[in-house]
C-alpha positions in Angstrom: 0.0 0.0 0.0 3.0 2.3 1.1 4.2 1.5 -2.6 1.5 2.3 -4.2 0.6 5.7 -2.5 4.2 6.2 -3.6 3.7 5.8 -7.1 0.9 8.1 -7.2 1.9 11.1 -5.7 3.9 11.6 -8.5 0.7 11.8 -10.8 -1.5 13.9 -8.1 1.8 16.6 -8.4 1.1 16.3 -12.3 -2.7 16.8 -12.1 -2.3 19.9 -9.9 0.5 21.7 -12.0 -1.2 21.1 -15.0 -4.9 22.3 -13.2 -2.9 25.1 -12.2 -1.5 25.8 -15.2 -4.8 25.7 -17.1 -6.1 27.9 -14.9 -3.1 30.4 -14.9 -3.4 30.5 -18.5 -6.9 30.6 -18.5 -7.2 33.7 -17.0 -4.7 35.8 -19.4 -6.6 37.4 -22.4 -5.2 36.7 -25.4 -5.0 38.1 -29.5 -5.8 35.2 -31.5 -4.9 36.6 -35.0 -6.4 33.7 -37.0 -9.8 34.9 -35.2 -9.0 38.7 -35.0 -5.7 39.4 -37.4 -6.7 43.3 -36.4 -6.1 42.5 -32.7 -2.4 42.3 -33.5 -0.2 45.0 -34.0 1.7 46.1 -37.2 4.5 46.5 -34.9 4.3 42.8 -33.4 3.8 41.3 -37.3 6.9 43.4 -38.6 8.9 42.6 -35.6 8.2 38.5 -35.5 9.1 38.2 -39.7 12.1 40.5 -39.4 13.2 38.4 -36.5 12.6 35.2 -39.0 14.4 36.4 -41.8 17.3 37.7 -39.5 17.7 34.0 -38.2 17.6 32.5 -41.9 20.4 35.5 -42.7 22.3 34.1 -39.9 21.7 30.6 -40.5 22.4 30.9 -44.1 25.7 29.2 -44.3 24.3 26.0 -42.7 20.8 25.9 -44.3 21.6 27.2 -47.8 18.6 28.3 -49.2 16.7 29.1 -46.2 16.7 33.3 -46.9 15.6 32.7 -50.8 12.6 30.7 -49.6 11.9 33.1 -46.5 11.8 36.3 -49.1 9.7 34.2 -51.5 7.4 34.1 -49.4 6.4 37.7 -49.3 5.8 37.8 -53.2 8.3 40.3 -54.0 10.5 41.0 -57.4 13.8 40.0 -56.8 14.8 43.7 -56.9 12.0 44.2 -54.0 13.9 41.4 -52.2 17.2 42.6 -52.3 16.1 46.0 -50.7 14.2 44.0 -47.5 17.4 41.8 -47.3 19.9 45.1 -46.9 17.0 46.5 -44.5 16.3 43.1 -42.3 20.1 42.9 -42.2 20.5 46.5 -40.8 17.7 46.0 -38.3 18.9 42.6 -37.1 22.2 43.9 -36.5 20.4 46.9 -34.3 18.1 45.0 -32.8 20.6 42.4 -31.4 22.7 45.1 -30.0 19.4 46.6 -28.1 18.6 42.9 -26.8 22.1 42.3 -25.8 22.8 45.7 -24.2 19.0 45.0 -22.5 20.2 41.2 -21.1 23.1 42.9 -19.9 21.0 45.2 -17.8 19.1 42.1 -16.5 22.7 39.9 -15.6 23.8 43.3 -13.8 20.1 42.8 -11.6 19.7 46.4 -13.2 16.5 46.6 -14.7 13.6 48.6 -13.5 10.0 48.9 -14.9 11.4 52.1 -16.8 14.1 50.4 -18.1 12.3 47.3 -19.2 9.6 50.4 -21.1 12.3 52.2 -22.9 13.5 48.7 -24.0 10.5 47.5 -25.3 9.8 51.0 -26.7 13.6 50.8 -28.8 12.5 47.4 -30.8 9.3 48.6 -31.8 10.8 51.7 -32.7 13.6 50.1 -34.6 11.1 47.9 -35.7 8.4 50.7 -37.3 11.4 52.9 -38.7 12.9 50.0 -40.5 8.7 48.7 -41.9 8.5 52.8 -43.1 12.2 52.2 -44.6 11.2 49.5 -46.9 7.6 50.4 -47.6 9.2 54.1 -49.1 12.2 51.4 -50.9 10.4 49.4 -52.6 8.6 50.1 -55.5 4.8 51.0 -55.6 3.7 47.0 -56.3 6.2 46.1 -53.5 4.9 48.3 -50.9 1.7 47.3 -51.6 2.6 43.5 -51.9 4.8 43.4 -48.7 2.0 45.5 -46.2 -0.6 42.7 -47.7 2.2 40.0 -46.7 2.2 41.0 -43.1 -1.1 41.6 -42.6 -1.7 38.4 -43.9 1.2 37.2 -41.3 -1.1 38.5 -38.8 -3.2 35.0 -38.9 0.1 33.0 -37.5 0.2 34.8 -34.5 -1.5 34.6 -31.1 0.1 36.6 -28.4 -1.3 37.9 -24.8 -3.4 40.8 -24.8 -0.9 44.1 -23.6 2.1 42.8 -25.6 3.4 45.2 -28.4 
């Protein structure tokens, strides 16, 4: 009997921190973009694909391939592409130097809630100033092409309600 009570308290810890968990979870609003695209912000959208095609930039030399079919994606000429690639690559070069001046505010236990704002305020201004870049770059079909291709984005992206 000892044995047995044993085993199961293992699964009765389970149960409650995944009841828990449910419930934590349940109680957060969230953006469903596939329900409400709207509900998600332009600045969220841009930031999530630029972050994407920044990781295929890096990764390119061990996933050949991986940037063409990330930029294909978007429906652009190949002159259209080339001008988001030379922009992604300036903003993923900025925005890793805000995130790693930002972590090393948090290892230095030196982040406060103003901090954390004019953090989170510097990507999505990166983020916006780099989206205007390319939108007055491209040509007229491109800028039209690649704000549809975001928008349309918008649909793979839930997120918690506050988040920008």
């Amino acid at each position: 009997m000892k044995r047995l009570f044993l085993l199961g308290m293992p699964f009765m810890l389970l149960c409650c921190a995944v009841s828990n968990a449910q419930m934590s979870s349940s109680n957060k609003a969230a953006e469903n973009g596939a329900k409400n695209p709207s509900a998600i912000p332009d600045s969220v959208a841009y930031r999530l694909w630029f972050t994407r095609l920044g990781h295929a930039l890096d990764n390119e030399a061990n996933n050949p391939g991986i940037t063409a079919v990330t930029l294909l994606q978007t429906g652009l000429s190949e002159t259209d592409q080339s001008v988001v690639r030379g922009e992604i690559m300036s903003w993923w070069t900025n925005y890793q130097k805000i995130v790693a001046d930002y972590h090393a505010k948090v290892v230095a236990n030196a982040v406060t809630p103003t901090v954390y704002a004019a953090y989170k305020q510097s990507v999505v201004d990166l983020t916006m100033t780099t989206a205007q870049s390319i939108k007055t770059s491209l040509s007229q079909d491109g800028a039209t092409r690649f704000y549809a291709f975001i928008q349309s984005e918008k649909q793979n992206i839930s997120m918690d309600a506050g988040v920008r």
